[in-house]
N, C-alpha and C positions, 0 to 999 in steps of 0.2 A: 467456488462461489464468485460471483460474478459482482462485488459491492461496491458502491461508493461513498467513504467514510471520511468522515473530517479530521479535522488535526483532533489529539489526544484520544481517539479510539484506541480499544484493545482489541488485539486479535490472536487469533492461534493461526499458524500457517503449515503447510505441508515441508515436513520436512527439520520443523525446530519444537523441541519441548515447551522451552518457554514461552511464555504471553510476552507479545510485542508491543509498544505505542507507537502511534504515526505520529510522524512529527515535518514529512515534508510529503512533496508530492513532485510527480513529472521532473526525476534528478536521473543524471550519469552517478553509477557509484563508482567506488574503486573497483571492487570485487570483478567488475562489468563494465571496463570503461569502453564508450561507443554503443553502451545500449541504453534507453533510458525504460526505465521502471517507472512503475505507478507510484508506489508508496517507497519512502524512507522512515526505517524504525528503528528502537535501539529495548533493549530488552526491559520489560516489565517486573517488576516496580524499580532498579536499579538507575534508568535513565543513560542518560549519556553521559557512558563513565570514561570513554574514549573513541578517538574515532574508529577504532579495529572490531569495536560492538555495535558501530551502526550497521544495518541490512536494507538490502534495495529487494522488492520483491513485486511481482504482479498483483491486481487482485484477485484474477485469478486461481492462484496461491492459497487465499483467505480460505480456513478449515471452519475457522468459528470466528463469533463476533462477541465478545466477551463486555463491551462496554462502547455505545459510541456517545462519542466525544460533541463536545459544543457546535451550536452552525446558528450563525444570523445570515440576515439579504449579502453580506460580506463574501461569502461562501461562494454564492450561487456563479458568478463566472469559473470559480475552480471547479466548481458542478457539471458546468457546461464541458472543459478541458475533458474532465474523467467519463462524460458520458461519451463522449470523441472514442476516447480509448478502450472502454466497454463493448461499443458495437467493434472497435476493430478488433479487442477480444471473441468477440462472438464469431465476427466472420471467420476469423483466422479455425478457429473450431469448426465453422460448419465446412470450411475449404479442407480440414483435415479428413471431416467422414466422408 
Protein backbone atom coordinates (compact mmCIF):
# COMPACT_ATOMS: atom_id res chain seq x y z
CA UNK A 1 0.00 0.00 0.00
CA UNK A 2 1.20 2.82 -1.37
CA UNK A 3 -0.34 5.63 1.74
CA UNK A 4 0.06 8.93 3.09
CA UNK A 5 -0.77 9.10 6.62
CA UNK A 6 -0.38 11.64 9.41
CA UNK A 7 0.99 11.53 12.71
CA UNK A 8 -1.16 9.20 15.15
CA UNK A 9 -2.45 6.79 12.30
CA UNK A 10 -2.64 3.20 13.02
CA UNK A 11 -1.43 0.64 10.82
CA UNK A 12 -0.63 -2.92 10.25
CA UNK A 13 2.69 -3.65 8.31
CA UNK A 14 4.11 -6.53 6.62
CA UNK A 15 5.98 -8.31 8.71
CA UNK A 16 4.80 -7.26 12.60
CA UNK A 17 1.74 -8.57 14.40
CA UNK A 18 1.10 -5.66 16.21
CA UNK A 19 -0.74 -2.28 15.26
CA UNK A 20 1.71 0.54 14.95
CA UNK A 21 1.25 4.48 15.42
CA UNK A 22 3.18 6.97 13.45
CA UNK A 23 4.52 9.27 15.17
CA UNK A 24 7.40 10.72 12.87
CA UNK A 25 8.29 10.95 9.32
CA UNK A 26 11.43 11.15 6.73
CA UNK A 27 13.89 9.66 9.91
CA UNK A 28 17.37 7.53 9.72
CA UNK A 29 16.59 4.72 12.35
CA UNK A 30 18.97 2.84 14.33
CA UNK A 31 17.84 -0.50 12.81
CA UNK A 32 18.97 1.33 9.28
CA UNK A 33 21.30 3.92 9.90
CA UNK A 34 22.08 5.66 6.23
CA UNK A 35 18.67 4.80 5.03
CA UNK A 36 15.81 6.95 5.60
CA UNK A 37 12.26 5.64 6.01
CA UNK A 38 8.97 7.02 5.44
CA UNK A 39 7.26 6.57 8.65
CA UNK A 40 8.70 6.18 12.40
CA UNK A 41 6.30 4.02 14.88
CA UNK A 42 6.29 2.52 18.01
CA UNK A 43 3.67 -0.19 18.83
CA UNK A 44 -0.03 0.26 19.46
CA UNK A 45 -1.59 1.09 22.21
CA UNK A 46 1.77 0.68 24.42
CA UNK A 47 3.43 3.95 22.74
CA UNK A 48 6.91 4.73 23.41
CA UNK A 49 7.94 2.58 26.02
CA UNK A 50 11.49 2.87 24.74
CA UNK A 51 13.73 3.48 22.07
CA UNK A 52 14.37 -0.43 21.06
CA UNK A 53 10.35 -0.49 20.20
CA UNK A 54 10.58 2.38 17.91
CA UNK A 55 10.31 1.01 13.87
CA UNK A 56 11.33 2.83 10.73
CA UNK A 57 9.38 1.38 7.86
CA UNK A 58 8.24 2.29 4.07
CA UNK A 59 4.80 2.90 3.13
CA UNK A 60 5.14 0.83 1.25
CA UNK A 61 5.09 -1.82 4.03
CA UNK A 62 1.49 -0.54 5.16
CA UNK A 63 -0.82 -3.90 5.08
CA UNK A 64 -3.76 -2.01 6.64
CA UNK A 65 -4.85 1.35 7.76
CA UNK A 66 -6.51 0.82 10.91
CA UNK A 67 -7.25 4.35 12.03
CA UNK A 68 -5.84 7.63 10.37
CA UNK A 69 -4.86 10.07 12.42
CA UNK A 70 -5.52 14.20 12.59
CA UNK A 71 -4.34 16.57 9.40
CA UNK A 72 -4.95 20.43 9.17
CA UNK A 73 -3.34 23.11 6.34
CA UNK A 74 -0.24 22.27 8.93
CA UNK A 75 0.15 18.97 7.28
CA UNK A 76 0.16 19.71 3.74
CA UNK A 77 3.98 20.57 3.19
CA UNK A 78 4.78 17.14 4.98
CA UNK A 79 2.02 15.93 2.23
CA UNK A 80 4.00 17.38 -0.25
CA UNK A 81 7.57 15.59 1.30
CA UNK A 82 5.61 11.96 1.29
CA UNK A 83 4.09 12.47 -2.21
CA UNK A 84 8.06 13.13 -3.40
CA UNK A 85 8.51 9.65 -1.83
CA UNK A 86 5.36 7.86 -3.18
CA UNK A 87 6.24 8.47 -6.81
CA UNK A 88 9.90 7.31 -6.07
CA UNK A 89 8.17 4.31 -4.43
CA UNK A 90 6.29 3.77 -7.52
CA UNK A 91 9.01 4.23 -9.85
CA UNK A 92 11.31 2.10 -8.04
CA UNK A 93 8.41 -0.67 -8.44
CA UNK A 94 7.65 -0.17 -12.05
CA UNK A 95 11.92 -0.08 -12.57
CA UNK A 96 11.71 -3.57 -10.73
CA UNK A 97 8.97 -5.16 -13.36
Amino acid sequence: MNTILPIGSVVKIRGVEKPLMIFGYLQQTAACPGKLVDYVAVPYPCGNVNIAMQLGFQMTDITEVLFEGYTTEEFEPMMVLLAIRKAEHSKRSMDEK
